[in-house]
C-alpha positions as CSV (number, residue, x, y, z in Angstrom):
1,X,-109.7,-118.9,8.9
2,X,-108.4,-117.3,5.6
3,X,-107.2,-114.6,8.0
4,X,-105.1,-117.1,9.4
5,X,-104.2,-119.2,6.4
6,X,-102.8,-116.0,5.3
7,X,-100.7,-115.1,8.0
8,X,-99.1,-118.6,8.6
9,X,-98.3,-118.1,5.0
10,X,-96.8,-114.4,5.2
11,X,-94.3,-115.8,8.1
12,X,-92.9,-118.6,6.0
13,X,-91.8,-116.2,3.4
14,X,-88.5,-114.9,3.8
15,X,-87.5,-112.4,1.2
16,X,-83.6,-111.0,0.9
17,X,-82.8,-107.9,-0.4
18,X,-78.7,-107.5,-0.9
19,X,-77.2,-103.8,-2.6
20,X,-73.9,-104.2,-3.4
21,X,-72.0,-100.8,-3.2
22,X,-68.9,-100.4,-5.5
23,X,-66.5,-98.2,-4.3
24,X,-63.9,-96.1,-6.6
25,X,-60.1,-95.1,-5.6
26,X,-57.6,-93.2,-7.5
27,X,-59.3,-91.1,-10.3
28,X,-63.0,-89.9,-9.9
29,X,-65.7,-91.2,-12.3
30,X,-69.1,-88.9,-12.2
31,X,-71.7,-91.8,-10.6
32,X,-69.8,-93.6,-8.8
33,X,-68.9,-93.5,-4.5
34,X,-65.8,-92.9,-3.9
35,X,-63.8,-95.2,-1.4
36,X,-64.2,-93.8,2.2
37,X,-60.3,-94.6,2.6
38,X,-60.3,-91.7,0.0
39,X,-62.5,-89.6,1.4
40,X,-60.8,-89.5,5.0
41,X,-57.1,-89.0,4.0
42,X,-55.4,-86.2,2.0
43,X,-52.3,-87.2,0.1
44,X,-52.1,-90.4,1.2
45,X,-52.3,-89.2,5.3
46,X,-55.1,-90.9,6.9
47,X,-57.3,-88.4,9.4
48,X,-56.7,-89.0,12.6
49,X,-54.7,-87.5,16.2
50,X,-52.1,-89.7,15.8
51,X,-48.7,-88.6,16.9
52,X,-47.1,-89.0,13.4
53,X,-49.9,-86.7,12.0
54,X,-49.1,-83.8,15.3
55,X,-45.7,-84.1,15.8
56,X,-45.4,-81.4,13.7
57,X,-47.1,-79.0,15.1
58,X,-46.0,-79.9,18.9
59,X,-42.5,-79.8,17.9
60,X,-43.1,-75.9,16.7
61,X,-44.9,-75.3,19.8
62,X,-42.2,-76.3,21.6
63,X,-39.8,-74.5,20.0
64,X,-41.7,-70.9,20.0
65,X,-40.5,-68.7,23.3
66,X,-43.8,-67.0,24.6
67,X,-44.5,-65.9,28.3
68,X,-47.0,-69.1,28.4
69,X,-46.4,-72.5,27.0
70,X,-48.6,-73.3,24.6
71,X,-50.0,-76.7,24.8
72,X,-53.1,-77.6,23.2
73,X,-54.9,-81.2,23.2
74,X,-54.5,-83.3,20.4
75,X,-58.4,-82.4,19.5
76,X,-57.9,-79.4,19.0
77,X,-54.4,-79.3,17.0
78,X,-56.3,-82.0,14.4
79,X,-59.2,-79.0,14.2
80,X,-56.2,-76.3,12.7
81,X,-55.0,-78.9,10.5
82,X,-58.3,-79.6,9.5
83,X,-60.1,-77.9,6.6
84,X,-63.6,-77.5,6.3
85,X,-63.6,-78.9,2.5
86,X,-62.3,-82.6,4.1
87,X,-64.7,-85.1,4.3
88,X,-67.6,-82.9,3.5
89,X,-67.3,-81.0,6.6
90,X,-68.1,-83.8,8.8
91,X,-65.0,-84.0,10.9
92,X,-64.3,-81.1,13.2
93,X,-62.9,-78.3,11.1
94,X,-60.7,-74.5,11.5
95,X,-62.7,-72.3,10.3
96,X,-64.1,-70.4,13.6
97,X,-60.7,-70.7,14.6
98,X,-59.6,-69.5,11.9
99,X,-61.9,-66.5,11.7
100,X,-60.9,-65.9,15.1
101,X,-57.3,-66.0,14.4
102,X,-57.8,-63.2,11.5
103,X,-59.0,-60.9,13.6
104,X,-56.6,-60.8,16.3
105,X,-53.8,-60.7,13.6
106,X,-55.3,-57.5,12.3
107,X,-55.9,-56.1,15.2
108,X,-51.9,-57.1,16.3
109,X,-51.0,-55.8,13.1
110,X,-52.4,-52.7,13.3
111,X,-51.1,-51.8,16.6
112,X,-47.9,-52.6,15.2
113,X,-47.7,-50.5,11.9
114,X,-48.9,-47.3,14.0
115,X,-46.1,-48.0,16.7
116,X,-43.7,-48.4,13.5
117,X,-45.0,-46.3,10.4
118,X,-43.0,-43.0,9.5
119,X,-44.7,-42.6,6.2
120,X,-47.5,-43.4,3.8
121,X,-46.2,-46.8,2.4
122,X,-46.4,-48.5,5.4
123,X,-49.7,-46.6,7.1
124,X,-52.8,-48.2,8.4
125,X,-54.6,-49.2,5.4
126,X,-51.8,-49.2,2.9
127,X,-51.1,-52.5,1.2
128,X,-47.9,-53.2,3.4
129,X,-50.4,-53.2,6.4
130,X,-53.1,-55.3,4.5
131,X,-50.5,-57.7,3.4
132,X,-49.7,-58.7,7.0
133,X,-52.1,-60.7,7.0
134,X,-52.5,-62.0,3.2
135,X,-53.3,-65.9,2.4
136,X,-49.6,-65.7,0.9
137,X,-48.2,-64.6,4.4
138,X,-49.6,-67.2,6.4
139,X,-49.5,-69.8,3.7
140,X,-45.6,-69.1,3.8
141,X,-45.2,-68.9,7.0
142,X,-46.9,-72.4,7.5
143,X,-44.8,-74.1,4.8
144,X,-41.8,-72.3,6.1
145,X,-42.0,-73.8,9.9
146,X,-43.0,-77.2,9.0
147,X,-46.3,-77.2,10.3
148,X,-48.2,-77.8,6.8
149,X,-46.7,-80.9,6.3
150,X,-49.9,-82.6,6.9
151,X,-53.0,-81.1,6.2
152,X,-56.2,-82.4,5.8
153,X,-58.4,-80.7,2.9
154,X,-60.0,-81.2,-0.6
155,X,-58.0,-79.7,-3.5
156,X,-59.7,-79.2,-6.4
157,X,-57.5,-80.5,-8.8
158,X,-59.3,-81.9,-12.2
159,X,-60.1,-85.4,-12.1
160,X,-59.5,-85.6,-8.4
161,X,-56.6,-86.6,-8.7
162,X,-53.5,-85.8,-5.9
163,X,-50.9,-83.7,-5.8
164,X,-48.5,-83.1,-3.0
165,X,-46.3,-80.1,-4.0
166,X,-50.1,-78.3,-4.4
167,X,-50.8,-76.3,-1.8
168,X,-53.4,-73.5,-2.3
169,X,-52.7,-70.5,-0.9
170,X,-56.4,-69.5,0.4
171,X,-56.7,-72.8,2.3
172,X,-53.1,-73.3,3.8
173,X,-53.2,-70.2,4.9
174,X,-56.1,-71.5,7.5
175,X,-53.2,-73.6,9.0
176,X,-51.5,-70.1,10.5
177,X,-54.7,-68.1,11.2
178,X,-56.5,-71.2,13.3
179,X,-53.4,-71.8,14.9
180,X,-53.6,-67.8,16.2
181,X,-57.1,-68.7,17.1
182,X,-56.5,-71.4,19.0
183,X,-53.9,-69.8,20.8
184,X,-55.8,-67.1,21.6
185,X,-59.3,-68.9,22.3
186,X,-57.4,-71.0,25.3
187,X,-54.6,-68.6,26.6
188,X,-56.2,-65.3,25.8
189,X,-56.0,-62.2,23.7
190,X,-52.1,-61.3,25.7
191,X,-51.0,-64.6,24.8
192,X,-52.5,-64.3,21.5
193,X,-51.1,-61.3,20.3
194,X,-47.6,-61.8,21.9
195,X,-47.2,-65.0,19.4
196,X,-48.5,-62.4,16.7
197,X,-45.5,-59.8,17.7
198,X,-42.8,-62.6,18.4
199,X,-43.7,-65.3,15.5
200,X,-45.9,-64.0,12.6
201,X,-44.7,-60.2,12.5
202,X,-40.7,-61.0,12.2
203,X,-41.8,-63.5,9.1
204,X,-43.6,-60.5,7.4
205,X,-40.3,-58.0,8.2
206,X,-38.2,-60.9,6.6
């Protein structure tokens, strides 16, 4: 009977339990969640594959003159502008990509300075040959043909606070080496390096 006294009596009772969560934009304070508007957008540019946030990038494909066309799915041209320091690395990021595209630029670099090289300066290993392929290369060469207009990353700037005209070299330069990568992981090692010879290699000569 108590049993069941008990039980009648553990059914009328309705507890609530609320947490309110306070959420902080603009400058960071230690403690506190930051605003998940915040966290997915950099510089104001919320994530996403929308055409505004592409166009970009298509219009420089389009432009480029390569024995292929290059067109890659929205998917994967958010990926190369994607950092792996956004959003905690929970959005689809460019650093295999990006790995992938550092290695075919050395190799395509390489093949070029021993067709080229007449003397020690510009030899394999020298630091005209090592600075084909530099952060400050690619970073350049991003800013230089548009396509790091919108980028989506973390920079560590004290405070949190935003900056556009910042642009670290050493992640911007992901932008150019993912974008090799993904060339070359759809179209192929040819196709790779033939973007190397025709688009990245004349920006290092100039």
């Amino acid at each position: 009977m108590f049993s069941s006294i008990r039980s009648q009596i553990i059914k009328s009772v309705q507890t609530q339990s609320t947490r309110s969560v306070v959420f902080v934009r603009g400058q960071r304070v230690q403690g506190l969640i930051r605003d998940p508007s915040e966290v997915y957008s950099t510089d104001g540019v919320s994530y996403g594959a929308t055409e505004e946030n592409l166009s970009h990038l298509k219009k420089y494909l389009q432009s480029i003159n390569l024995s292929q066309k290059i067109e890659l799915s929205d998917e994967l041209l958010l990926q190369v502008l994607t950092h792996k320091s956004f959003a905690h690395g929970s959005k689809p990021y460019n650093a295999n990509l990006s790995f992938l595209g550092e290695q075919l630029l050395q190799l395509a670099s390489s093949k070029y300075v021993l067709s080229q090289s007449k003397n020690d300066t510009t030899a394999i290993g020298s630091l005209a040959h090592r600075l084909m392929w530099s952060d400050k290369l690619l970073a350049v060469f991003a800013e230089s043909k548009g396509i790091d207009s919108v980028f989506f990353c973390r920079k560590a700037l004290p405070g949190g606070k935003s900056d556009k005209l910042y642009k670290p070299k050493a992640i911007y330069s992901t932008i150019t080496s993912s974008l090799i990568g993904a060339i070359t992981a759809k179209y192929g090692k040819k196709i790779g390096e033939e973007f190397v010879e025709k688009e990245i290699i004349p920006a290092y000569k100039n």
